[in-house]
Steps between C-alpha positions, in 0.01 A plus 500: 500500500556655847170328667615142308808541709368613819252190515793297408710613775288380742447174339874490509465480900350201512686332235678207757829494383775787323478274189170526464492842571710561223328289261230657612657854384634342171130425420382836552761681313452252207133564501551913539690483199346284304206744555726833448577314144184505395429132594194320665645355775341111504487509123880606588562238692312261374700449135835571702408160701444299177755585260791656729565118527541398178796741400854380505724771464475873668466655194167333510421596860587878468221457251280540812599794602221736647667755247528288199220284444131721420171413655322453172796176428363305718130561601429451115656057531289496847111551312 
């Protein structure tokens, strides 16, 4: 996790703007836990992007949650 950071910290140099240098950082924490949960990062990603959309309440989005939701839920509807 270390070296993830480190390459992203130089990234973060060139980033053109504090807001994107903070999106930037919200990416790569999202991603780094994602994968300390046991996720696949794009696979991840990848169902958060279609169905995070489609929920209405936040009972629904806490759903999501790196911590909550197992690998095997989603990468199983994707095939």
């Amino acid at each position: 996790m270390a070296i993830t950071f480190v390459v992203g910290r130089k990234s973060w140099l060139f980033s053109g703007s504090l807001h994107g240098a903070h999106v930037s950082a919200g990416l790569y924490s999202h991603i780094e836990t994602a994968k300390a949960n046991g996720h696949e990062p794009y696979a991840y990603l990848a169902y958060l992007f279609e169905q995070l959309p489609l929920s209405r309440t936040e009972s629904e989005r806490d759903a999501f949650l790196h911590f909550k939701l197992s690998p095997s839920s989603y990468t199983a509807n994707m095939m």
